[in-house]
N, C-alpha and C positions, 0 to 999 in steps of 0.2 A: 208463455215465456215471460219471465219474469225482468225488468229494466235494471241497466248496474247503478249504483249509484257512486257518490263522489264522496272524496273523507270531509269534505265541510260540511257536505250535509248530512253524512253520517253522525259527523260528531256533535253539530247543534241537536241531533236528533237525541243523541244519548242526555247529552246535558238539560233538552230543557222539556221534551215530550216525551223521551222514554219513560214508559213506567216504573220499569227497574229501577232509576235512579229518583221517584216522585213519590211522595208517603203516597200509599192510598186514602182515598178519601172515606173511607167503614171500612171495618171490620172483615175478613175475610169466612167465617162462618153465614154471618146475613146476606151478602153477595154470593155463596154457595146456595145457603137458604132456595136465593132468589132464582139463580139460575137452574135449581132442582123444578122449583115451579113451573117456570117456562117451560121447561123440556117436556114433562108431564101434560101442561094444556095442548105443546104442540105432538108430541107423538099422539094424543088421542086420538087427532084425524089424518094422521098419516097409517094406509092399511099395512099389514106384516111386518109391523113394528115394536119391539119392547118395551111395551107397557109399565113394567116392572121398574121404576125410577123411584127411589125412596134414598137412599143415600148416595154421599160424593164417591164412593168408588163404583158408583150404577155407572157415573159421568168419568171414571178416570183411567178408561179403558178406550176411550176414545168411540165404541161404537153408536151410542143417542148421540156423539154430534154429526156424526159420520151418516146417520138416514136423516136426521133433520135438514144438514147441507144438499144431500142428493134429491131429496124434494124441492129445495131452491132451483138448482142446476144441476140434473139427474147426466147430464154430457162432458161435467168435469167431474163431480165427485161419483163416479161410476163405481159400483161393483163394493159398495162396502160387507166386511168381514160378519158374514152369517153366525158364526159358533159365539162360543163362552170365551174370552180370552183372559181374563183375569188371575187364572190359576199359569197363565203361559208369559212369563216376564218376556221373552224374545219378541212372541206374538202382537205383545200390548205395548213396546216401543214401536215395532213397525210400524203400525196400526197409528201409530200416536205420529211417526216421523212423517209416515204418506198425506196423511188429514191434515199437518201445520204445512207440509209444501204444495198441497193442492189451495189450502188457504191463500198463501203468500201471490201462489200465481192466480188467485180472484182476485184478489189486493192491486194486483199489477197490473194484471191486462183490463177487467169490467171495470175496476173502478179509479183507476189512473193513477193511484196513491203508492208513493216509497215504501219498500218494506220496512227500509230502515226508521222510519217514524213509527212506526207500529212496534209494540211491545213484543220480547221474543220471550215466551215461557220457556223452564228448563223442563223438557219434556223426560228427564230421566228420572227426576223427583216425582213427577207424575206417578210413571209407570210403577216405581218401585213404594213408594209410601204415601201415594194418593194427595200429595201437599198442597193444601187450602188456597195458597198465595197462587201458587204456578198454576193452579187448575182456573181459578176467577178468571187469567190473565187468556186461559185460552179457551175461555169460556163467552170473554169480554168481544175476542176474535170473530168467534162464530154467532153472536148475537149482533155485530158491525155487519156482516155479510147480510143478515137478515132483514136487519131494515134498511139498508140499502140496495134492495134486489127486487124483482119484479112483484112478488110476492108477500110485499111487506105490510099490505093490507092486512094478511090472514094474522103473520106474528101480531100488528099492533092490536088485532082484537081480541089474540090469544093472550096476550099483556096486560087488556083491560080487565079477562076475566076472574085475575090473578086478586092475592089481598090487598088492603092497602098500602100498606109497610111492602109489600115483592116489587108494588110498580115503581113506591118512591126510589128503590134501590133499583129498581134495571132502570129507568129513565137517567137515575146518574151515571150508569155503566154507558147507556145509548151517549149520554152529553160527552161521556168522556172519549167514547170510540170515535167520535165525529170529529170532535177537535182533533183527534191521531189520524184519522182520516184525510180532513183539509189540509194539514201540518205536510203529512204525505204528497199530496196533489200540489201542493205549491213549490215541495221540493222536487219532485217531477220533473214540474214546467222549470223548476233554476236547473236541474239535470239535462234538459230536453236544449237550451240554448247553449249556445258554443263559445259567445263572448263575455259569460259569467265570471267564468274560473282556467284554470289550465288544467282543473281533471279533467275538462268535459270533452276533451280528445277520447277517451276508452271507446271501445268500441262496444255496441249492444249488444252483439252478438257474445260475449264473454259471463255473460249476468249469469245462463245454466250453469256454465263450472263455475262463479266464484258461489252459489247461491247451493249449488250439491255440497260443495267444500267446504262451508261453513254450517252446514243442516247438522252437523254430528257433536260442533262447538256450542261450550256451555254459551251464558250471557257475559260471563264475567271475560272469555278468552276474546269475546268478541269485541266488548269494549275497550278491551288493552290494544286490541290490533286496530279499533279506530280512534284513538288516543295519538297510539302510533302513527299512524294517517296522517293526521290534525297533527304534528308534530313536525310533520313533515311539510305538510303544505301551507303551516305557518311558517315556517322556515325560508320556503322559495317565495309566499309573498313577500317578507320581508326584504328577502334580497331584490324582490322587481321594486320595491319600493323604496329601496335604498337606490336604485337603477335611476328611476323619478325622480327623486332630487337630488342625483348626482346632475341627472340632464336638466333639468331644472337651475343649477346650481351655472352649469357650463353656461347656458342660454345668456343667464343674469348678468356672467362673465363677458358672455359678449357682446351684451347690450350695454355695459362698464365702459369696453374697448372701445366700441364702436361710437359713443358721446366722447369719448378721452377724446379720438383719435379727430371728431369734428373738431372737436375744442381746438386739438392741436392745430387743425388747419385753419383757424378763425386765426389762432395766434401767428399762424406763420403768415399768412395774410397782411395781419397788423405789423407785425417786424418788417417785413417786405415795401410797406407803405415808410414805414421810417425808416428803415435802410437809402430808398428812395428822398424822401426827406431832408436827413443828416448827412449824404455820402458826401457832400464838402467839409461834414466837420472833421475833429481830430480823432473822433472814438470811431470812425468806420472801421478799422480795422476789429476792436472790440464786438462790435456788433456780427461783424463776417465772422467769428472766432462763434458769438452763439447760435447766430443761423445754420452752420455746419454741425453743432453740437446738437440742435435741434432736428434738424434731417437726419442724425445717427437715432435719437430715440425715437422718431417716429419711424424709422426702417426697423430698427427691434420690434415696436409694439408691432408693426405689420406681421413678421415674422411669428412671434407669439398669438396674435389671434389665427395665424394658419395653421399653427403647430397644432392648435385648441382646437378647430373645426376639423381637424381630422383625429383629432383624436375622441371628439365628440360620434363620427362618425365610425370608427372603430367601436366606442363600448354600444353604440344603437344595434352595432350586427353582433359583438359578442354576446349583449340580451335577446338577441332570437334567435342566436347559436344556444344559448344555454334553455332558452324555452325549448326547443325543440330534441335537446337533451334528458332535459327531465322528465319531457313524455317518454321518452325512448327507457328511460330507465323505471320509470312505473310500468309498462309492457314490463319489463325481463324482470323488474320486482315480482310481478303478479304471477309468472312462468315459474322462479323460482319457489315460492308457496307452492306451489302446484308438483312440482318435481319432488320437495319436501313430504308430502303429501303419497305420493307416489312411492317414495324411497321406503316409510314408513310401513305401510301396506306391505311393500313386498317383505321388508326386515321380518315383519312378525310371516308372513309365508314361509319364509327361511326355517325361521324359527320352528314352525309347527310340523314341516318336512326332517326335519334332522331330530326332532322327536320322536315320528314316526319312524324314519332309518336307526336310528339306536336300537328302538324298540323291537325292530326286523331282526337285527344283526345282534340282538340279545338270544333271541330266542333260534336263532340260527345256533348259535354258539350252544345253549343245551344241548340242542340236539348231539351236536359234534362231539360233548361229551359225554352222554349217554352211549355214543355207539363206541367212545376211548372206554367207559367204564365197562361195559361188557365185554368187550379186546380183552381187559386188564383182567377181570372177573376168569376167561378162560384160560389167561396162560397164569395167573394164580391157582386157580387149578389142577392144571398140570405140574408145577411145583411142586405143588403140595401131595402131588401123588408122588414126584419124582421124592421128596423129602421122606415120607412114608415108608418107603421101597429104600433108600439109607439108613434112616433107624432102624428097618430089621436087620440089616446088615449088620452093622454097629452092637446091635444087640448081641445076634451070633457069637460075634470075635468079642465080646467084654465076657458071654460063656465062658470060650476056648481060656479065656484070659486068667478067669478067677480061680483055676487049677496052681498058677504061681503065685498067688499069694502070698502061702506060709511061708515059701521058701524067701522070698520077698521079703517078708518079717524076719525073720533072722538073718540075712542080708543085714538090714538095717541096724540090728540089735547091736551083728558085731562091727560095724559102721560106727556106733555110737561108742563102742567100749574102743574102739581104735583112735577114736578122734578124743577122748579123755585120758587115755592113756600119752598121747601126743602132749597136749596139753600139761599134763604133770614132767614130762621130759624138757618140755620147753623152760617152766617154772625151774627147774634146775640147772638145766646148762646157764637159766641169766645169773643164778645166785653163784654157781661156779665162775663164771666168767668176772663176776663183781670181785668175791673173795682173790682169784687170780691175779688182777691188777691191783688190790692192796700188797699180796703179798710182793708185788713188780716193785711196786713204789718204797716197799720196807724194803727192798733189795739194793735196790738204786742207793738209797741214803746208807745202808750200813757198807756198800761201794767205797761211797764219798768219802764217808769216817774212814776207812782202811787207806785210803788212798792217802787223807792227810796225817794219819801217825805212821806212814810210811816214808812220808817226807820229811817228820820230824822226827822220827830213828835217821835216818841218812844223817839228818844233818848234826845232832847228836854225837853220829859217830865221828863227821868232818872235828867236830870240838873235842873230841877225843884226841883225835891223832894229831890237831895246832897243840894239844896241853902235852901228849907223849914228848911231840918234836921241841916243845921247848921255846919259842919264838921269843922275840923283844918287841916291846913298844916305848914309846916315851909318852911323855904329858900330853906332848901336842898332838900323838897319832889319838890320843884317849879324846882329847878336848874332840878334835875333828871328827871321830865314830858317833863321840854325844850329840854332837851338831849335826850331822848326816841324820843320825836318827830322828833327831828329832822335825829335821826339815822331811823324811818319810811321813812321821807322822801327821805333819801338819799339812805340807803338800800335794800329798797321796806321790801319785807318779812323776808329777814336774822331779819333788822333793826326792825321790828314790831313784832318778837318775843324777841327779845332782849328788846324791851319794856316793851312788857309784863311782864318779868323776873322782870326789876328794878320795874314795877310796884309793880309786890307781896314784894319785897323786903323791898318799901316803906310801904305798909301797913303794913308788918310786925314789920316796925319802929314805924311806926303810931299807934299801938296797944300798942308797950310798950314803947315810948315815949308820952300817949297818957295823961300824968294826969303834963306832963313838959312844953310843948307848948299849945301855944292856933293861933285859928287860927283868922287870920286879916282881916273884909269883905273889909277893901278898898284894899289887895291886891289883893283878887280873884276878886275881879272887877274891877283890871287892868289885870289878866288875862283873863276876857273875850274879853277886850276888844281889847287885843293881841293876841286874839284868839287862844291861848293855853289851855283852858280847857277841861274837859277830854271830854266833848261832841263831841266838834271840832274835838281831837284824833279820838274818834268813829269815827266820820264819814269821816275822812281820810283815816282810815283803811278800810272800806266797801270799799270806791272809789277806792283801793286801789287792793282790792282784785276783785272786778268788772274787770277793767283792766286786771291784771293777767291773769283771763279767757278768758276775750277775745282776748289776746295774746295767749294762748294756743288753740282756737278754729280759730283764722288765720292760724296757724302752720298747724293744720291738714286739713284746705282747700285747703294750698299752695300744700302741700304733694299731694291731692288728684288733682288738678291742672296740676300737672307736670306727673300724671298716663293718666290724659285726654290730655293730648298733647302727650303721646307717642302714646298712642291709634288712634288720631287722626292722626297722621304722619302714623301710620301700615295701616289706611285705605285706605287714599291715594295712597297709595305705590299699595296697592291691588286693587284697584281704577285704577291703570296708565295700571297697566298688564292685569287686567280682561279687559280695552279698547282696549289694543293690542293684546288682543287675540283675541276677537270678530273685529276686522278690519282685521287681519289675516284669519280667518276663514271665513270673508265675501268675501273677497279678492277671497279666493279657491271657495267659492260657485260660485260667480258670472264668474271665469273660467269653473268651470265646466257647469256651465249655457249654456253658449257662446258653446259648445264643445258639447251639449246635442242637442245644436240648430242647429249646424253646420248637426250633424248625422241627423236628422229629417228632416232637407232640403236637404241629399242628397247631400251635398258641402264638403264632408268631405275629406282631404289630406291624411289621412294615407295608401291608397292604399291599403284597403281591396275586400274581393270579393271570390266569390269559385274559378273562373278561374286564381289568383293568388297564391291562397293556394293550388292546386292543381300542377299549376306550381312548386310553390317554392319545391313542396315536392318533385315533379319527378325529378327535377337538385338534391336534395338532395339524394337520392336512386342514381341519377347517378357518382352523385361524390365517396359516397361509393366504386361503382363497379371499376370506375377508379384508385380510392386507392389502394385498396386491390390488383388489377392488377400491380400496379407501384411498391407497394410493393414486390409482389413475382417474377416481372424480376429482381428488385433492388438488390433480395436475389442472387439472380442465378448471376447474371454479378460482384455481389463483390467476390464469389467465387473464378468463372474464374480471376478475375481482378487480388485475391490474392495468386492464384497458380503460375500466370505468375509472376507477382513480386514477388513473392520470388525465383524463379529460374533467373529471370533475374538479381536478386541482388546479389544470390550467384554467378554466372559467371563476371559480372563485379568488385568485390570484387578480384575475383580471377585473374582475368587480369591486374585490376591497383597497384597490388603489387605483384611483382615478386624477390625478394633480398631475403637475408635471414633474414635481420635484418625486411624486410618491410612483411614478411611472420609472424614473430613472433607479432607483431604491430596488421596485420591483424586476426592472432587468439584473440586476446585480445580484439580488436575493436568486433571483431563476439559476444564473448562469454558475453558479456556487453551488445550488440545490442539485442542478444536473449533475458537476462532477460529481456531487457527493452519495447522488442517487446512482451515479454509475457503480462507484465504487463501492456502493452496499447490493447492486445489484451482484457485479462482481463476487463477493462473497456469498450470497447465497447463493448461484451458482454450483460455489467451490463445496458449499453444507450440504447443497442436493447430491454431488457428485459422491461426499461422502456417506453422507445416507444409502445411495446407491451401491455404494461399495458394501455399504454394513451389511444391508438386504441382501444385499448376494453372498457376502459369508452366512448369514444368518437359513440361507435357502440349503446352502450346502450341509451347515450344523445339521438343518434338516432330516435332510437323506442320512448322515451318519447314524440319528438318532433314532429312524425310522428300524435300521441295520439293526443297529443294538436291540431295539424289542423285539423283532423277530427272532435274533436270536437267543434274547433271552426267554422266548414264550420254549425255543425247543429246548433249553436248558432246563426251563423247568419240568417240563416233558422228560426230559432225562432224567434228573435229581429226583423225581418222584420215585422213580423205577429202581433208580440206585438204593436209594434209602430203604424202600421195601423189603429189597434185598439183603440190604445191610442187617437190616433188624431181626429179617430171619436168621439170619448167617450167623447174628450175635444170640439171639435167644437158644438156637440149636448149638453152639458154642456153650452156654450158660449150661444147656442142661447134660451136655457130654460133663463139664468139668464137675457137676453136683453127682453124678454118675460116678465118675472115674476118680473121684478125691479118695486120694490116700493108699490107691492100689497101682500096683507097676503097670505098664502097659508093652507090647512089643513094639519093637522097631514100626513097622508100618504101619500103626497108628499113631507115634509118635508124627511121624511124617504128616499123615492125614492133619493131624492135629495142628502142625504148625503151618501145612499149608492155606488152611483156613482161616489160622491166625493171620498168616500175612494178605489173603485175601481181603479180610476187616479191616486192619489196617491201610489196604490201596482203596478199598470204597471208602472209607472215615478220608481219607485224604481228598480222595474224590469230591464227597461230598463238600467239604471246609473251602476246597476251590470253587466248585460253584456256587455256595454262599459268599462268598468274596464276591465274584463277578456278579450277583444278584447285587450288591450291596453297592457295588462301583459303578452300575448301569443306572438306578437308582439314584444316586447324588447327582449322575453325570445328566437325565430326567429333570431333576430340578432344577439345576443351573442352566437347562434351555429354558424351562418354566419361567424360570425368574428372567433370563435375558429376553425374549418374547414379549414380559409384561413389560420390563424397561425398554425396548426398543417401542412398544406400543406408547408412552408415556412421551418417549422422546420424540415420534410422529406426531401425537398431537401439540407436545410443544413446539414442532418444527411449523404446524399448519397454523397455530396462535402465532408464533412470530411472524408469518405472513403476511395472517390479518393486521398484526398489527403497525408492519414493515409502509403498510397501504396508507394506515391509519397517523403512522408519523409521515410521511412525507405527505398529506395534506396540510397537516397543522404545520407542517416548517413550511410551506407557498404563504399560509394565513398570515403568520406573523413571524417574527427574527425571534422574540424570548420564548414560543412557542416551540419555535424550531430547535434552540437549545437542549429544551427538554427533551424533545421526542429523542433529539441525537442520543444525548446522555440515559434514556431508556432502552434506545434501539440498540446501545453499546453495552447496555447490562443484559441486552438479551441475546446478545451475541456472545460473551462471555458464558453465560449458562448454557447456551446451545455446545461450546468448546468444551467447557467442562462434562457434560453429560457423554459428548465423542470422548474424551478422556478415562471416563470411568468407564466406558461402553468397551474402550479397547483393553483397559487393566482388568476388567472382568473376562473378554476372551481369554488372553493371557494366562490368568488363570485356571478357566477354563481347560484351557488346552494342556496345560502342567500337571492338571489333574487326568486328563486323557492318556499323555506321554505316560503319565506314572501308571494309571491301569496297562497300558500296553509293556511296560517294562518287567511289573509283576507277573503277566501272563507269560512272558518271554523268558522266565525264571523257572515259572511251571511248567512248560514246555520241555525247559534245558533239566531241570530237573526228574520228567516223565522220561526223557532219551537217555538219563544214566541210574538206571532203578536199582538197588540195594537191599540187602535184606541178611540177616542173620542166618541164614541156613535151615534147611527145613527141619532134621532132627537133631537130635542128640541132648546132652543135658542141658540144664537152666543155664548155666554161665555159659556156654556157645551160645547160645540163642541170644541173651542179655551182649555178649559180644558183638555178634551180626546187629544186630540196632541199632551198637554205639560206631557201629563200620555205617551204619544205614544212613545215620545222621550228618557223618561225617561228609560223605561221597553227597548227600543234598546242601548241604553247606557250599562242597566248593563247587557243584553245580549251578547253584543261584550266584557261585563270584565269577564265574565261566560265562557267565548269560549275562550279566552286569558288565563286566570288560569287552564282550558280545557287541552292549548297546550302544556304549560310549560312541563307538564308530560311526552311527546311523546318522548323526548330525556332519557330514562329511563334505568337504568342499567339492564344488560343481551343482548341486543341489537343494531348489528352495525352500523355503521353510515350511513352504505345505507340504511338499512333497516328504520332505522329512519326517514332518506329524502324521500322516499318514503312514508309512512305513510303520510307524512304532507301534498302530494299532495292530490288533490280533489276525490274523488271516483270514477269521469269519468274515469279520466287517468290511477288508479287501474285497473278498468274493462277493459279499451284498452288494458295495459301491461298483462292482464292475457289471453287476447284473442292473 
């Protein structure tokens, strides 16, 4: 058993007699050279030994040094390896790892010398590419053994027989081994006493595991971990040594005190003699006034060298509270490597087990479809007879069938001469109907004309029977008919009632002026001839009021004009978008086509399959177990982590201020640190409770997720079967119709025929639903994916803010500007820990929006599957094209039936889980309740 050793004298080891870090002193071929010789003079008298020693990889297999040792000390190096092991890389590390740890423990126990002063070769450059450098060094090893052991007579004479040049080179390998040697044995004896160092607490008993636990490590890991060491244990001397002249410091102080405090009493002495002296003079009073000033300072300084001596004697136990500390935490250091170590080991076990289990449950999985393929093999089969046994049928009756043909063609012929005869009738009634209303409208105006020289013979005749009867006018009736008229013509209607007016006015002259004038025929027959008599008035006035109307009968065209141009503009408009919607809609259909077509052929990218659904689900069950496991060491190790820091923080606190003014600073810094330590404890607390909470949603996403594969593996199980189906159905479809084109058929193939059609039509629908629900399980797959890696991300950044929660509230005990910072870190990293809860919840949210929306859609299909539709099974093309557009219609309002359905599901009394659950499909129901 091999001695532990301490990091001082590891580390002096590395720095000033390890090999690794010392040029060699030659060449590393002449030192092979050298030690090829030796091994040759000494196996020639050792019997049943491998003579055969001619080059370095004879030596880098480890067995010539392995019977050379066993002839030293045949009772430690027992039972070396008989075979060839050079072709065997496993063989010839072990071989290499047993031979340096049998070494280490001659090293240790015969000859009392530290491992750690002795040179460690990297035994894995050995093994693998024979290397010159690592081979000398443990070469150097087992030629130290040699001449230092009972038998080292035989080597030194087997050395002399060597050339001159092998001895000059092993005599500086011997000078060099011995120096590592002594180097060893004096760090021993500093190991062996207990009032050297504060490692020299470890216990001996630990040296087998730390010396297994480090046999597998290169030279370089080894050096960094005693760096580390040395790191550390420069660290706690300096603090004992800062401890030393603090008490040092105190001592000095109170040997200050304590002369102050004589002096004082020399001088109260001397005052006390001249008080004595002077108390008849005038200044006694003065003097009383500094004797009492003076017994105040000397009661203070009393006071402060006691405050001192105890506080002197507090930091002497605080130093061997904190020595007794720091053994305490190199123990659970040296545990934790070890558990690390342990952890490691078992991870790759894990690892090499759930390769194993894949590989089981892969080929389980074959089999399972080999025996689905041959199932599928026999009822295609059977199909295919059943299909078989239909085409004869079908056959038969397209016989029976092609008896009506001709009569069929002539059918059609005179079909054709009917529907072009219709045709030329049509052509005629428009151009009759055209010609019709011209003549309407030549009717209408040669009306109007009649209508107005029928008005003007009336009146005509009225001016006939005024010129029979003879009447009178005077000047002034004349002047006033000219002015009448002309206020008609300028005024239109104001002017032609105004007329009217002077008219009756004038008659009313004319009746009692009527026996004073007389009237003049050559005047009025110069007014006819000036066309101002009353007739011409008449018929101004009609023409007059004619126009009127028809100025009010534009106005309300114009009006009704401007209603047909907005109208016309809202068409349009409705016009532009019902075209963009139906190109958009086309657009989707003809993807989904593409996508319908791609599954059908088999070429499809999304990397569906039950051997990947079942995969994905076993990394997910395994990641679970890993969680939860990461979790509950995470919980245990922030424990540990925050027991030790806070004792370590209290003892450092207590070290870096020692004064009285820096003692009152340090209560004050404490009793602030505490609240503020509370209240960060506080919070994370509150981040664990939520974390907590996430993991528990994130267990249940779980199981939904779990539901959803299963039932997507039987969907696909279905969708295979359907599609098959489908494809027969359409191919035996394709070649009825290349069959039957262009010939009639009877009624009850008609039938057959469209029953089939609408059978292809309920599987193509079939099918496009369960590529939906493939494609929605799918997205809803990787948004666990992705929440799982982020919730993993935010775990270890919750276990980083821990360490680092430990790491700030030591440095704020250390110092106040230290303290600032950690705060102002520890606040930025609580800020990032919120924000990551924040996206962690708008990712559920979304999440779950996209759940609702799959379960809304299915809830559509559903309502849509309970109200089925169809054109009717026979009769002609346009019944059938009718039933479709009846088919489409009754699925329309079935998905707005299912949609006004769901709105309700979010209903008061009921939480918002329970709600999101609801909305999923009823499979996933029945999963979660099983």
């Amino acid at each position: 058993m091999s001695d532990t050793h301490d990091p001082t004298a590891s580390t002096e080891a590395v720095q000033q007699g390890s090999p690794v870090s010392t040029p060699p002193l030659s060449s590393p071929d002449a030192e092979i050279d050298a030690y090829l010789a030796w091994a040759q003079a000494v196996l020639a008298d050792i019997p049943d030994a491998n003579k055969a020693i001619r080059k370095p990889s004879d030596l880098s297999d480890g067995v010539a040094l392995f019977h050379i040792l066993s002839d030293i000390d045949p009772d430690l190096f027992r039972n070396p390896h008989a075979g060839d092991t050079k072709d065997n890389w496993v063989l010839t590390i072990g071989t290499l790892k047993r031979l340096y740890k049998l070494m280490m423990q001659y090293y240790s126990q015969s000859l009392q010398a530290a491992s750690t002063a002795l040179p460690s070769p990297d035994l894995n450059a050995i093994a693998r590419s024979a290397d010159a450098e690592q081979l000398a060094l443990l070469c150097l090893l087992a030629i130290g053994i040699a001449v230092r052991s009972e038998k080292n007579e035989t080597h030194i004479a087997a050395i002399q027989t060597l050339d001159q040049k092998h001895q000059h080179q092993l005599m500086m390998s011997i000078e060099r081994v011995m120096s590592f040697i002594s180097q060893g044995q004096e760090e021993q004896l500093v190991a062996s006493n207990p009032d050297d160092s504060i490692a020299s607490s470890v216990i001996n008993g630990q040296a087998d595991d730390i010396a297994a636990k480090h046999q597998g490590k290169s030279a370089a890991q080894l050096a960094t971990e005693l760096e580390a060491m040395q790191a550390q244990k420069d660290h706690v001397d300096k603090s004992y040594l800062l401890l030393l002249e603090a008490h040092r410091e105190l001592q000095n102080q109170f040997q200050d005190l304590q002369t102050e405090k004589d002096e004082l009493t020399v001088t109260h002495e001397e005052h006390k003699k001249r008080v004595e002296e002077s108390r008849n003079q005038q200044a006694d009073v003065l003097m009383r006034q500094k004797i009492d000033k003076l017994k105040i300072d000397l009661r203070r300084s009393e006071d402060a060298l006691a405050e001192l001596e105890t506080d002197n004697e507090k930091l002497l136990q605080s130093a061997e509270e904190s020595k007794r500390k720091i053994e305490e935490l190199q123990k659970s250091a040296d545990e934790a490597i070890k558990l690390k170590d342990q952890l490691e080991e078992h991870r790759h076990a894990a690892d090499r087990l759930q390769k194993a289990e894949n590989v089981i449950e892969k080929y389980k999985k074959k089999l399972e479809e080999g025996t689905d393929i041959r199932r599928q093999l026999k009822t295609l089969e059977d199909q295919n007879a059943e299909l078989v046994d239909r085409n004869a049928k079908l056959e038969d009756e397209y016989k029976r069938v092609s008896a009506f043909k001709p009569l069929m063609d002539s059918y059609k012929s005179q079909i054709a001469d009917l529907e072009s005869k219709s045709s030329n009738l049509q052509r005629d009634l428009a151009t009759s109907k055209y010609e019709q209303e011209q003549i309407l409208s030549r009717l209408k105006a040669s009306e109007d004309q009649r209508a107005s020289a029928k008005e003007e013979m009336e009146l005509y005749q009225e001016r006939i029977k005024e010129l029979e009867l003879g009447g009178e006018t005077a000047l002034t009736k004349r002047k006033q008919i000219v002015s009448r008229n002309s206020n008609v013509s300028a005024n239109g209607v104001d002017g032609l009632v105004a007329a009217d007016a002077s008219r009756a006015s004038a008659d009313d002259d004319d009746e009692l002026d009527d026996d004073d004038d007389t009237f003049d025929r050559s005047d009025e027959l110069e007014e006819a001839l000036s066309g101002t008599t009353m007739t011409d008035l008449k018929i101004r006035l009609r023409k007059l009021s004619r126009e009127l109307e028809a100025a009010k009968t534009n106005k309300a065209d114009q009006s009704r004009l401007i209603v047909l141009e907005n109208l016309l503009e809202d068409a349009q408009r409705m016009k532009a978008r019902y075209e963009a919607d139906y190109l958009r809609e086309h657009r989707d259909k003809m993807v989904l086509q593409n996508q319908l077509e791609a599954i059908r052929s088999g070429k499809s990218d999304l990397g569906d399959g039950t051997e990947a659904a079942y995969a994905l689900r076993l990394r997910l069950n395994q990641l679970v177990e890993e969680l939860d496991e990461a979790k509950r060491r995470l919980t245990e190790l922030e424990v540990h982590n925050e027991q030790i820091a806070r004792e370590l923080t209290v003892a450092k606190s207590d070290l870096s201020l020692v004064n009285k003014d820096q003692v009152d600073i340090l209560h004050s810094l404490r009793a602030s640190m505490d609240a503020d330590k509370d209240e960060l404890e506080a919070h994370v607390k509150k981040l664990k409770a939520e974390v907590a909470s996430v993991s528990e949603q994130n267990r249940m996403y779980m199981a939904q997720v779990n539901a959803l594969l299963m039932e997507k593996v039987d969907l696909q199980a279905e969708g295979i079967g359907q599609r098959d189906e489908a494809l027969k159905r359409e191919r035996a479809l394709g070649e009825l119709q290349t069959r039957l084109k262009g010939k009639g058929l009877p009624k009850e193939v008609e039938e057959m025929v469209a029953s089939l059609q609408n059978e292809a039509l309920s599987s193509t629908r079939d099918l496009k639903a369960l590529q939906e629900r493939f494609a929605k399980a799918k997205t809803f797959i990787k948004q666990q994916d992705k929440m799982i890696k982020e919730k993993d991300r935010s775990l270890a950044a919750a276990a980083a803010a821990g360490g680092h929660l430990g790491g700030t509230a030591r440095g704020v005990d250390g110092s106040g500007g230290r303290g600032e910072a950690s705060n102002e870190a520890l606040e930025q990293e609580n800020r990032r820990l919120l924000d990551q809860a924040r996206n962690l919840e708008r990712e559920q949210r979304l999440m779950m929006s996209a759940f609702q929306e799959l379960g809304r859609r299915y809830m559509v299909e559903l309502e849509s599957g309970r109200n089925p539709s169809g054109g009717g099974g026979g009769g002609s093309g346009v019944a059938g094209s009718a039933g479709t557009r009846m088919g489409s219609a009754s699925f329309a309002a079935g998905g707005v039936r299912a949609l006004s359905g769901l709105t309700g599901l979010n209903g008061p009394g009921r939480s918002w889980l329970a709600n999101q659950r609801r909305t999923v499909n009823p499979t996933l129901q029945l999963a979660s309740r099983r």
